[in-house]
C-alpha positions in Angstrom: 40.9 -50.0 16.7 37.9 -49.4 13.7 36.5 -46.0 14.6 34.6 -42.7 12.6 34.5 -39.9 14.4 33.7 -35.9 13.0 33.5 -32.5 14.0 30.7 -29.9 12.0 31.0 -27.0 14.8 32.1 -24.8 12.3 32.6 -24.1 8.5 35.8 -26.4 8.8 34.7 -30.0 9.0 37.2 -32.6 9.9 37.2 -36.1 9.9 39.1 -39.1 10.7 38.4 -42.9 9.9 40.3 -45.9 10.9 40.0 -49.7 10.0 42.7 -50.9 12.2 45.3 -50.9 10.0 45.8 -46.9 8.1 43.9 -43.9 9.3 42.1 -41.2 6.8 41.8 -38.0 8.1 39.7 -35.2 6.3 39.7 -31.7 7.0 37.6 -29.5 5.0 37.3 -25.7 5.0 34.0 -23.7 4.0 31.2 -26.1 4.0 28.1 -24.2 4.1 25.7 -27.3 3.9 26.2 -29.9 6.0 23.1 -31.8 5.3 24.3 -32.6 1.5 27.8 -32.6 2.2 28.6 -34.8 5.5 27.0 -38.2 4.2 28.9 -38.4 0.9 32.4 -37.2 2.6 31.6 -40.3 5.2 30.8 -42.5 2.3 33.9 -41.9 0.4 36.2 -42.3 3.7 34.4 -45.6 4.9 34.9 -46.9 1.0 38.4 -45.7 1.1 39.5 -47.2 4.2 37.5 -50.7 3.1 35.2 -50.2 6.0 31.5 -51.1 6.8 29.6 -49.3 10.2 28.7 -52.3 11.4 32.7 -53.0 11.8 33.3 -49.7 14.1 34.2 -50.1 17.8 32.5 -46.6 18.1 31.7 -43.4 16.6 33.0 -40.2 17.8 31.2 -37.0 17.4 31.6 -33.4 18.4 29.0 -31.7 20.4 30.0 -28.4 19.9 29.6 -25.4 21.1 29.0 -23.9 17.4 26.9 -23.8 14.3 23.3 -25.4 15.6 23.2 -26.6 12.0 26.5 -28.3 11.8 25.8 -29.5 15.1 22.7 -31.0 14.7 23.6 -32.8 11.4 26.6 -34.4 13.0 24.7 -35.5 15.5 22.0 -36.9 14.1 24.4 -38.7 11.4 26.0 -40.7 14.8 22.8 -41.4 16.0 22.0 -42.8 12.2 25.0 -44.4 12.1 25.2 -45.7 15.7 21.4 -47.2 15.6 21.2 -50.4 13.6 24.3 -52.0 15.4 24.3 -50.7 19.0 27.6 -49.1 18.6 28.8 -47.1 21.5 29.7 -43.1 20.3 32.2 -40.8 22.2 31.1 -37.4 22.4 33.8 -34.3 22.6 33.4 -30.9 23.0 34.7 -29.1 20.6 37.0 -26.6 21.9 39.1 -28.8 23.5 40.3 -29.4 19.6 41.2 -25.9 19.7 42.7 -25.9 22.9 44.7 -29.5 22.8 48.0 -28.1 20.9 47.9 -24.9 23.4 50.9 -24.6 25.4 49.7 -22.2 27.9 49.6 -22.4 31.7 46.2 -20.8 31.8 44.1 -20.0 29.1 40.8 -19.7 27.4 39.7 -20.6 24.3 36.9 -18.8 22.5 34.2 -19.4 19.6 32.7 -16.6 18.0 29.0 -16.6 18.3 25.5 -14.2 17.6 27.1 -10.6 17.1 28.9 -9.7 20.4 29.1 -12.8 22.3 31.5 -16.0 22.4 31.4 -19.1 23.3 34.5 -20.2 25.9 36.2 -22.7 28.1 39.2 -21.8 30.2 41.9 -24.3 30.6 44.9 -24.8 33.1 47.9 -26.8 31.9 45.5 -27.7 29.0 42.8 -29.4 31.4 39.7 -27.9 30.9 38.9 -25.6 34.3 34.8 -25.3 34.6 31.8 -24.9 31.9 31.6 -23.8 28.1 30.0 -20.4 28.8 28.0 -18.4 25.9 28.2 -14.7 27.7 28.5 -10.7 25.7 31.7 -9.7 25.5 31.6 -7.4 28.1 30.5 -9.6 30.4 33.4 -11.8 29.2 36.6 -9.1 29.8 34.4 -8.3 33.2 35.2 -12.2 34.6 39.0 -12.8 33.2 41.9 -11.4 34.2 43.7 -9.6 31.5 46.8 -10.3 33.6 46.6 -13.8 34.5 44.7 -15.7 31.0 45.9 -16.0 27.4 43.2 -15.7 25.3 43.1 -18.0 22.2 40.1 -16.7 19.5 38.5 -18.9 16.5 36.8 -15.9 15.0 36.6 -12.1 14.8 38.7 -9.9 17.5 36.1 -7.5 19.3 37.7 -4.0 20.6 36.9 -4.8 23.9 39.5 -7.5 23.7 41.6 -4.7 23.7 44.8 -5.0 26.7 44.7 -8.8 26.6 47.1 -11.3 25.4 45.1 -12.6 22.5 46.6 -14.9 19.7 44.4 -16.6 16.8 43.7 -20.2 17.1 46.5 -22.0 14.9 45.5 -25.8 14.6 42.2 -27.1 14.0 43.3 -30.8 13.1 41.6 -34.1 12.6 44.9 -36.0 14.4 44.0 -34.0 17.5 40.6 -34.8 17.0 40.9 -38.4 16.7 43.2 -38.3 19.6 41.2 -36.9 21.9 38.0 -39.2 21.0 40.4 -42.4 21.0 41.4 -41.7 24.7 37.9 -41.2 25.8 36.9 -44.6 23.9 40.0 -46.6 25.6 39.1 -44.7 29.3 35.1 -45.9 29.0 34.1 -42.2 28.3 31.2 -43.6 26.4 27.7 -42.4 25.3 24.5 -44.3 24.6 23.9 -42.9 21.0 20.1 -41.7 22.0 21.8 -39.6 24.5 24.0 -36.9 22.2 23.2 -33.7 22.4 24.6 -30.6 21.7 26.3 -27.9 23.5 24.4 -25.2 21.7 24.3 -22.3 24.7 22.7 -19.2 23.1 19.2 -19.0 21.8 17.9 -19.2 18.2 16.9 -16.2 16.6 13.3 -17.8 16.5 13.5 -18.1 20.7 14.7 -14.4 21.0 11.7 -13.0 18.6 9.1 -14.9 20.6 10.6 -13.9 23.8 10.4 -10.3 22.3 6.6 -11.1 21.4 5.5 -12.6 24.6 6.7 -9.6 26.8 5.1 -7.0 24.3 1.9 -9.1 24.6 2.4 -8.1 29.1 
């Protein structure tokens, strides 16, 4: 199976290509800037692995929830990619990375967002169980169960979080990636390219300032 797929929800990046024959995997930590980054990192891969787009059986591609920057260059770099041949991409969200190599009975997984709030997804028997939710974290230790749900954190520990059973997310892997886009491929979980979109939950800066403005103008 030829396949690209990539995840930009956060500073990490990773990456895997395969022609078939050998797999590359990527992971990079710290990128800041996607835009300039992403398309040589994908060019170097595709050379590497002796691979042209046009080749791929599909492209995979995280939708987040994360960095709306990283999430829309991704995004639009499948689309790019996807466009001139048809190819059919897999989208994944991108907590179930996170949550894949969890061996919990019930957990949630959870994504630092905008100063006091998370992104999350709980999971049972490492199935996801329900939405990604964007919520304060109050309103987060007021829904779960301290006493029933591991909490699993990609980002800064609040206080609040204070009485649970909390552990720092340990793997953020390509292979799992790859995996998990792979299976969706070979199932028929497939997207029309024009249809990705992200799972970006809480509001721009930009939306909240002209919310702000419009109800000071009532």
């Amino acid at each position: 199976m030829k396949y690209i797929c990539f995840d930009t929800s956060s500073r990490t990046l990773l990456l895997s290509v395969s022609n078939g024959r050998a797999v590359i995997d990527v992971r990079a930590q710290e990128i800041d800037r996607y835009g300039s980054m992403l398309a040589v990192i994908i060019k170097q891969s595709m050379e590497n692995s002796k691979l042209k787009v046009s080749e791929l059986d599909f492209i995979g591609v995280g939708v987040g929830p994360g960095s709306l920057t990283g999430l829309r260059v991704g995004i639009s770099t499948a689309k790019g990619m996807a466009f001139p041949f048809d190819l059919p991409t897999v989208q994944f969200n991108s907590l179930d990375i996170l949550a894949r190599p969890i061996d919990s009975e019930r957990f949630a997984v959870l994504r630092r967002g905008r100063e006091g709030h998370y992104y999350w997804r709980e999971y049972r028997n490492g199935t996801p169980f329900g939405e990604t939710s964007f919520t304060s974290t109050a309103e987060l230790v007021s829904r779960i169960d301290a006493s029933e749900i591991e909490l699993f954190l990609d980002g800064e520990k609040d206080p609040l979080f204070n009485g649970f059973r909390i552990s720092e997310v340990k793997r953020y892997d390509p292979s799992i990636m790859r995996d998990i886009a792979v299976e969706k491929f070979s199932g028929g979980e497939t997207t029309k390219y024009s249809s990705l979109e992200p799972i970006y939950l809480q509001k721009s800066i930009a939306e909240i300032n002209w919310e702000k403005k419009s109800e000071g103008e009532h």
